[in-house]
C-alpha positions in Angstrom: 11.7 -11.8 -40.2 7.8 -11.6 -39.1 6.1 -14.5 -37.2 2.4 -14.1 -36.4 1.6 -14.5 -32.8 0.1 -18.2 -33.1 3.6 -19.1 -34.9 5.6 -17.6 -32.0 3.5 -18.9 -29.2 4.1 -22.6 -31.1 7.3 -22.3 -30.7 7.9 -21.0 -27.7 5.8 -24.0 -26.5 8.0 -26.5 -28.3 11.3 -24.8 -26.6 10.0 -24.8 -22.9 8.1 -28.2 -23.4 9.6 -30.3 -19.8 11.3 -33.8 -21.0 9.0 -36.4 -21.7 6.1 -33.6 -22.5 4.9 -32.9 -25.7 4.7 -29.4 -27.3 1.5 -28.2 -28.3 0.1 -30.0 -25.6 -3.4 -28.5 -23.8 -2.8 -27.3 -20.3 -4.4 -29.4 -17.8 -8.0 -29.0 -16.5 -8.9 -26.4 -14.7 -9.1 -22.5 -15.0 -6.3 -20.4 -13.7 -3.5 -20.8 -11.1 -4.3 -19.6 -7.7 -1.7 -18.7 -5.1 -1.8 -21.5 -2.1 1.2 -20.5 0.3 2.8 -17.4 0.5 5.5 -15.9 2.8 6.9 -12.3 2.8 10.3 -12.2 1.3 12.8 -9.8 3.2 16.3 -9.5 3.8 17.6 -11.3 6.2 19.5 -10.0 9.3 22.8 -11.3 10.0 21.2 -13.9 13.5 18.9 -15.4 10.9 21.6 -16.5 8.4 22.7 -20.0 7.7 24.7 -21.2 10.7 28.5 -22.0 9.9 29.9 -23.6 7.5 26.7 -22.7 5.3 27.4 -18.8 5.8 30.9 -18.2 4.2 32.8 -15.0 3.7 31.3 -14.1 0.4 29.2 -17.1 -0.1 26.1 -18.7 1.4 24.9 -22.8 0.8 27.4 -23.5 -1.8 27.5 -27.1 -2.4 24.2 -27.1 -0.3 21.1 -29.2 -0.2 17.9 -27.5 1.8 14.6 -28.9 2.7 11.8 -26.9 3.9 8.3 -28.0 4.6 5.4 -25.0 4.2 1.2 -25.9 4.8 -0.8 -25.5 1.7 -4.4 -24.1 2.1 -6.1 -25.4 -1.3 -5.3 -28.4 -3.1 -4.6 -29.3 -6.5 -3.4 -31.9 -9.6 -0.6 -29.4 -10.5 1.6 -26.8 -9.1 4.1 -24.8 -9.1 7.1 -22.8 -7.2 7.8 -19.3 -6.5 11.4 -18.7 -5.4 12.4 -14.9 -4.8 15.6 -13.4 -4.8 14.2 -9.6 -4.1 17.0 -8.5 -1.6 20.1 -10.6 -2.9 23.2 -9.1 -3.3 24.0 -11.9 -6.2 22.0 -13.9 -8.7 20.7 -16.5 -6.3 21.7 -20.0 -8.7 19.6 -23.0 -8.2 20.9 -26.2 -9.3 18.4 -28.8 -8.6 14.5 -28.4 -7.1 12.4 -31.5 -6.1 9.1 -31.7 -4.4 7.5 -34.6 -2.3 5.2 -35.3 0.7 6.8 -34.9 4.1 7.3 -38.4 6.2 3.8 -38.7 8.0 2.3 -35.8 7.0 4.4 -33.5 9.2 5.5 -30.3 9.0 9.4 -29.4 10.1 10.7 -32.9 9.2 14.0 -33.6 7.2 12.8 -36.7 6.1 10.2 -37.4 2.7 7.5 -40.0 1.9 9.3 -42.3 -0.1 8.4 -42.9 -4.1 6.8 -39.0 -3.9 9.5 -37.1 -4.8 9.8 -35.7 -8.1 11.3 -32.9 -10.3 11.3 -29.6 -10.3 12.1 -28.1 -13.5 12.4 -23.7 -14.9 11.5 -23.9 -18.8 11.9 -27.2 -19.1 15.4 -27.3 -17.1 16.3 -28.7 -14.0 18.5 -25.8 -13.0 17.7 -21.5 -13.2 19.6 -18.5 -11.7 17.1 -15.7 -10.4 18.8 -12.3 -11.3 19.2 -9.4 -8.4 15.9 -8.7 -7.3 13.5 -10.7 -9.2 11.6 -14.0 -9.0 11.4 -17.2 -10.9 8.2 -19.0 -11.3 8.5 -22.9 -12.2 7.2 -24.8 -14.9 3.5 -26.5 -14.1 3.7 -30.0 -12.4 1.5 -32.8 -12.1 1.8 -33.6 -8.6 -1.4 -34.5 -6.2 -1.5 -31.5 -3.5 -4.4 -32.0 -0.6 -6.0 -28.8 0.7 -4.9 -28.4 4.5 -1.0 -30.8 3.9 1.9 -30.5 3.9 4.9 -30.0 0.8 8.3 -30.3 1.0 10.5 -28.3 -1.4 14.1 -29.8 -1.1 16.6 -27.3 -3.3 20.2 -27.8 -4.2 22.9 -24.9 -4.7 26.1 -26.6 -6.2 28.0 -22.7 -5.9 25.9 -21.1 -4.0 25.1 -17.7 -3.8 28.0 -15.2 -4.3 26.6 -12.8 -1.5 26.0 -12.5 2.3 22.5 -10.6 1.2 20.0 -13.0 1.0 16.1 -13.4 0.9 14.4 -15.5 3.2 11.2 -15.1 5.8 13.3 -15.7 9.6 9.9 -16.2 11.2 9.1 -19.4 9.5 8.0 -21.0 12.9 8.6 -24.3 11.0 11.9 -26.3 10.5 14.3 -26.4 8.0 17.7 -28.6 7.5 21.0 -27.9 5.5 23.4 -30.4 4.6 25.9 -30.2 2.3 26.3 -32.3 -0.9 23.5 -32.8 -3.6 20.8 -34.9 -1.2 17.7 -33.9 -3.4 15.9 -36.9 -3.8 17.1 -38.3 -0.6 14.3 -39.9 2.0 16.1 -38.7 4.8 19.1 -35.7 5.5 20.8 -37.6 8.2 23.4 -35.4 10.4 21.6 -32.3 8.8 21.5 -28.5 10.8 18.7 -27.4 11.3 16.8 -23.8 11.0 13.6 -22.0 11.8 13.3 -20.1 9.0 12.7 -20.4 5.1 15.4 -19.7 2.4 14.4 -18.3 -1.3 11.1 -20.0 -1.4 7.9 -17.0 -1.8 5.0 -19.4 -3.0 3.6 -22.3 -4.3 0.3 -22.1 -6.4 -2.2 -24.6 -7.9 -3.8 -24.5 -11.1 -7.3 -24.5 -9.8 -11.2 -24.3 -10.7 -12.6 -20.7 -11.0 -14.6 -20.9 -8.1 -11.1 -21.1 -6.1 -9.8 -18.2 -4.9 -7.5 -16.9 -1.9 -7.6 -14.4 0.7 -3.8 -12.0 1.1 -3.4 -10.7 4.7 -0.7 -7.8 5.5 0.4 -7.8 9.2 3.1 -7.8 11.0 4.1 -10.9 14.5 0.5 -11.1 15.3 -0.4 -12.6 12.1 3.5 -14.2 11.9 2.8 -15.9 14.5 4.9 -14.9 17.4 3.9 -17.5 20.3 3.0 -19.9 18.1 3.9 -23.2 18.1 6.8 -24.5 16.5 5.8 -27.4 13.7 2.0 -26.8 14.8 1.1 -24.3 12.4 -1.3 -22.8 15.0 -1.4 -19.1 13.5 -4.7 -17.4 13.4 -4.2 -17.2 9.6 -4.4 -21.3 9.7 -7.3 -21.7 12.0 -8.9 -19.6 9.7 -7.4 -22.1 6.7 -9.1 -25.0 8.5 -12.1 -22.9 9.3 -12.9 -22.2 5.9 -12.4 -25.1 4.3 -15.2 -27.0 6.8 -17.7 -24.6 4.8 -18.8 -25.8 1.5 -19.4 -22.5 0.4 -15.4 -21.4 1.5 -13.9 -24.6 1.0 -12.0 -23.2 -2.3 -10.3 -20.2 -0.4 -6.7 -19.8 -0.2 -4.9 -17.6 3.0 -1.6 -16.2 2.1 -0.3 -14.9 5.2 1.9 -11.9 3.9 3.0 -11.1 7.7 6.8 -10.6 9.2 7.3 -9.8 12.8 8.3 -6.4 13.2 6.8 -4.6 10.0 5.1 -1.8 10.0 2.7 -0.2 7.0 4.4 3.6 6.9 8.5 2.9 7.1 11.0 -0.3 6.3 11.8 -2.1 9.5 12.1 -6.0 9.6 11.0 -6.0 5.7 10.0 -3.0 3.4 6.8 -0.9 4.8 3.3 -2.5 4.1 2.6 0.5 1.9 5.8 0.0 -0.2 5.5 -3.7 -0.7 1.2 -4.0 -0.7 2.0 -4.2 -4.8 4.1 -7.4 -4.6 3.1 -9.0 -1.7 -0.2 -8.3 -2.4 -2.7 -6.6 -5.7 -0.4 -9.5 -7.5 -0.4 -12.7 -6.3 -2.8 -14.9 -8.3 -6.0 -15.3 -7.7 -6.5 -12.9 -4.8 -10.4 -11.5 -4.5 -10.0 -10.0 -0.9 -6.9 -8.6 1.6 -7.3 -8.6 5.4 -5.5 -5.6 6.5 -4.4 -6.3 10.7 -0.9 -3.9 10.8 0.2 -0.7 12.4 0.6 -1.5 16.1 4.5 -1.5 15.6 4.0 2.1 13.9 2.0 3.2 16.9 4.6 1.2 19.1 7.4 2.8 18.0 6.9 6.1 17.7 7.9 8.7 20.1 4.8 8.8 22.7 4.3 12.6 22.6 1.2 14.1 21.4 2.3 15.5 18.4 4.4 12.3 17.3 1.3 10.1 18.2 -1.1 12.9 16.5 1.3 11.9 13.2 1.4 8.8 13.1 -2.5 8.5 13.6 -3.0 10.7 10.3 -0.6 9.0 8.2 -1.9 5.2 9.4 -5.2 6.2 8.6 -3.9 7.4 5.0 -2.3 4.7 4.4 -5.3 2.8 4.8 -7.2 4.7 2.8 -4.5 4.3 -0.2 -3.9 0.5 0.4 -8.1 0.0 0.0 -8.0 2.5 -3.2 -5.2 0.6 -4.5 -6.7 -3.3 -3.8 -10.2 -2.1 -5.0 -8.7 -0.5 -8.6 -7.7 -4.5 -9.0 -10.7 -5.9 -8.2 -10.5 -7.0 -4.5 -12.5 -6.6 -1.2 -10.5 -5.0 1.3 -11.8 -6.2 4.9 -10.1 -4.1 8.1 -8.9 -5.6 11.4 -8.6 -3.5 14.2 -5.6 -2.9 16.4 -5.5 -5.7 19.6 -4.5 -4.3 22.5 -0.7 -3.7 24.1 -1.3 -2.1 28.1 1.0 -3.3 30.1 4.2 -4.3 27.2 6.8 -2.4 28.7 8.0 -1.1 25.2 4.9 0.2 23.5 2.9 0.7 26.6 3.7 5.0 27.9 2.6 5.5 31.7 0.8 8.7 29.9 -1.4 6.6 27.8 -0.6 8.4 24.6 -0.2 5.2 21.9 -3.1 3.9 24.0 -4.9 7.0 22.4 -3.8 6.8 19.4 -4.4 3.0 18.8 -8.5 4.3 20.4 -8.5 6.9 17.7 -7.3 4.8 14.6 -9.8 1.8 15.7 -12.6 4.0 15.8 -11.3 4.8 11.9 -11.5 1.6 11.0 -14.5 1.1 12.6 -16.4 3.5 11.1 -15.4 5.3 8.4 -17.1 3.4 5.8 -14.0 2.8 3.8 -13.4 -0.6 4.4 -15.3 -3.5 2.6 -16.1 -5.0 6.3 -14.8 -4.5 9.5 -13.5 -7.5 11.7 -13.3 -6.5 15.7 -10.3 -8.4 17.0 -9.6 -5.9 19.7 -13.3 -6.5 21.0 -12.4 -10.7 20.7 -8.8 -10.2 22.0 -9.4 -7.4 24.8 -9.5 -7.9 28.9 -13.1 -7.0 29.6 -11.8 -5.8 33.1 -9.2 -3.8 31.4 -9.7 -3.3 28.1 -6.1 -1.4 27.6 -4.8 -4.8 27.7 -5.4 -8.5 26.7 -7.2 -11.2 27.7 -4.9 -12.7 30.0 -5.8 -16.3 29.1 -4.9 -15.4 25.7 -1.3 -13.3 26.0 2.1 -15.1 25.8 3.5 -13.3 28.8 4.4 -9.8 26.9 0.8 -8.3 27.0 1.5 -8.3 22.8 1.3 -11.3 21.5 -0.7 -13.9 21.6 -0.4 -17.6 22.5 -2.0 -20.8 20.5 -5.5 -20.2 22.6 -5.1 -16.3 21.8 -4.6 -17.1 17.9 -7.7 -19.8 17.5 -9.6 -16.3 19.1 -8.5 -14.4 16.5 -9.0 -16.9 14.1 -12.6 -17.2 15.0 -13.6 -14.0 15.0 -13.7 -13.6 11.0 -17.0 -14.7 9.8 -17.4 -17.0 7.0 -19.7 -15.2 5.0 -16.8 -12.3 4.2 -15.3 -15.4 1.9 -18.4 -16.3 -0.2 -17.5 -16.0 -4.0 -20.3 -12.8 -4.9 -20.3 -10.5 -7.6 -18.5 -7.4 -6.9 -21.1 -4.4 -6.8 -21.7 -1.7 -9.9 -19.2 1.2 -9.5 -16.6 -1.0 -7.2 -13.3 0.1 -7.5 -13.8 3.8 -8.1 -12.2 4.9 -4.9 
């Protein structure tokens, strides 16, 4: 049987209609949906799992309630949910989803505002499965969402998932709590474990203006946030959240920080490569007009320091560049380069030779100024010991002369300038290479 296109749409409107909705209905103002929080699925390592008894043989949070708190950049009347089961060994089964405001505002809190929680629901159910290496995205919601806050997402799992292969993002430097039973719309999880890391969840997105847009970085523990502060949400990637939203002219940009400690842009390590996951963690998340690129000190890092071995992986990061900024301007979007911060003195990517030293010189001065990049942003130059310049500022290392600590971060954070997030036209021919 035939059905023209407005007859089909009709009723696949009627089916997926939440309860209480009615089909047919006009979406809610506004212009399209605009990606708020992000964070990079991978799989998680065996020290990051769900501590006993949420990690069984064969099973992980069956008959499990978790609540997880993540800091939204935009606001919004409506949202909704990205969960991700990209690296599961099973369909990942969700059984109930609510979301709410965390007591006081906090982030890493088990317990909710109360009278704010409300449903969750996947074409108009309450529950979904996500199949083997896919994502679901939830139906819209009316829920009140203020730019700079926090959300909690509180899931329930009445089986579980039949696997020990899971997705989550370990270095969620916020807390999470586990307790078992169906506790979704409780205020509070009392006698809950606790985590610091996020389970399943991938995004949450708005439904916003068109002037709102958001800004995807790729990085590795520098932009993770390795010497952050637990709860604090003292990344660089959120001092540049609360930067731009003091700007009238930035105000509408989203930051998804698309960063896991460890990665590296040419080969899998903690996470797939950047270059092998700059597709979905990137070019597609809605309403992205520009990527910060600020990855490959782990490829220099960990590379044999010879000259040959350095003198490859030079060439190939500076490739891979070149094909991530091809790839991101054929969609539309600004590419804006970060150069390498310094690492003299870590005792395992520092060589008494000064060979990755080299090689992080050489692929800076790349970035600097070969032109290919939309605009260059000098975070070696902000981050960088005067004195010494091999190394960091030591007012703004952690202790391992590689990462950074809060002070170091706000640096970083400061250094992008404004005027790189103004909505502008893109310019005639953009995108040809």
């Amino acid at each position: 049987m035939l059905v023209s296109g407005a007859q089909g749409a009709e009723r696949s409107e009627a089916h997926t209609a939440p309860a209480g909705g009615s089909a047919g209905a006009a979406p809610p103002a506004g212009t399209h949906w605009v990606g708020t929080w992000a964070a990079m699925p991978q799989l998680t390592e065996p020290g990051n799992m769900p501590p006993a008894p949420y990690t069984q043989d064969g099973t992980v949070l069956a008959d499990s309630t978790l609540r997880q708190t993540v800091h939204i950049s935009v606001g919004g009347n409506h949202l909704r949910l990205r969960f991700s089961n990209a690296f599961g060994g099973a369909p990942l089964p969700i059984t109930r989803v609510s979301v709410a405001l965390p007591m006081d505002g906090r982030a890493g809190v088990s317990a909710i505002k109360p009278g704010t929680s409300r449903p969750v629901t996947f074409h108009g159910r309450a529950s979904t499965t996500v199949p083997t290496g896919a994502q679901v995205v939830s139906d819209p919601l009316d829920f009140e969402l203020a730019a700079g806050s926090n959300l909690t997402v509180t899931a329930y799992l009445a089986t579980g998932q039949q696997s020990t292969a899971i997705t989550s993002h370990p270095g969620s430097r916020t807390t999470s709590y586990l307790l078992r039973g169906d506790h979704v719309e409780a205020t509070d999880l009392a006698g809950a474990a606790s985590v610091d890391h996020w389970y399943f969840l991938s995004g949450v997105e708005t439904w916003s203006p068109a002037r709102t847009r958001a800004t995807a970085v790729l990085g590795d523990s520098l932009t993770d946030g390795r010497g952050s502060t637990t709860n604090q949400n003292d990344r660089w990637t959120d001092r540049l959240m609360t930067r731009l939203r003091t700007d009238r002219r930035t105000a509408d940009t989203a930051v998804l920080n698309q960063a896991a400690g460890g990665n590296r842009v040419l080969t899998d390590g903690l996470g797939p490569g950047g270059l092998s996951r700059v597709d979905r963690d990137l070019l597609v998340q809605p309403g992205v007009t520009s990527l910060i690129v600020f990855e490959g000190v782990n490829d220099i890092g960990t590379a044999p320091a010879t000259p040959d071995a350095q003198k490859d992986v030079a060439d190939r990061l500076i490739a891979a560049y070149d094909q991530i900024i091809m790839r991101a301007h054929a969609q539309g979007i600004r590419v804006y380069g970060a150069t390498i911060t310094p690492f003299g003195g870590n005792q395992d990517y520092d060589d008494a030779a000064g060979h990755r030293e080299a090689t992080r010189q050489r692929v800076n001065g790349w970035i600097r100024t070969s032109g290919r990049f939309d605009a260059v942003v000098d975070l070696d130059r902000a981050a960088r010991d005067n004195d010494d310049p091999r190394r960091l500022r030591p007012d703004l290392d952690v202790g391992d002369h590689l990462h950074f600590n809060p002070d170091g971060y706000r640096v970083l954070g400061d250094a992008f300038p404004l005027d790189l997030f103004v909505n502008r036209p893109l310019p005639p021919g953009f995108g040809y290479n």
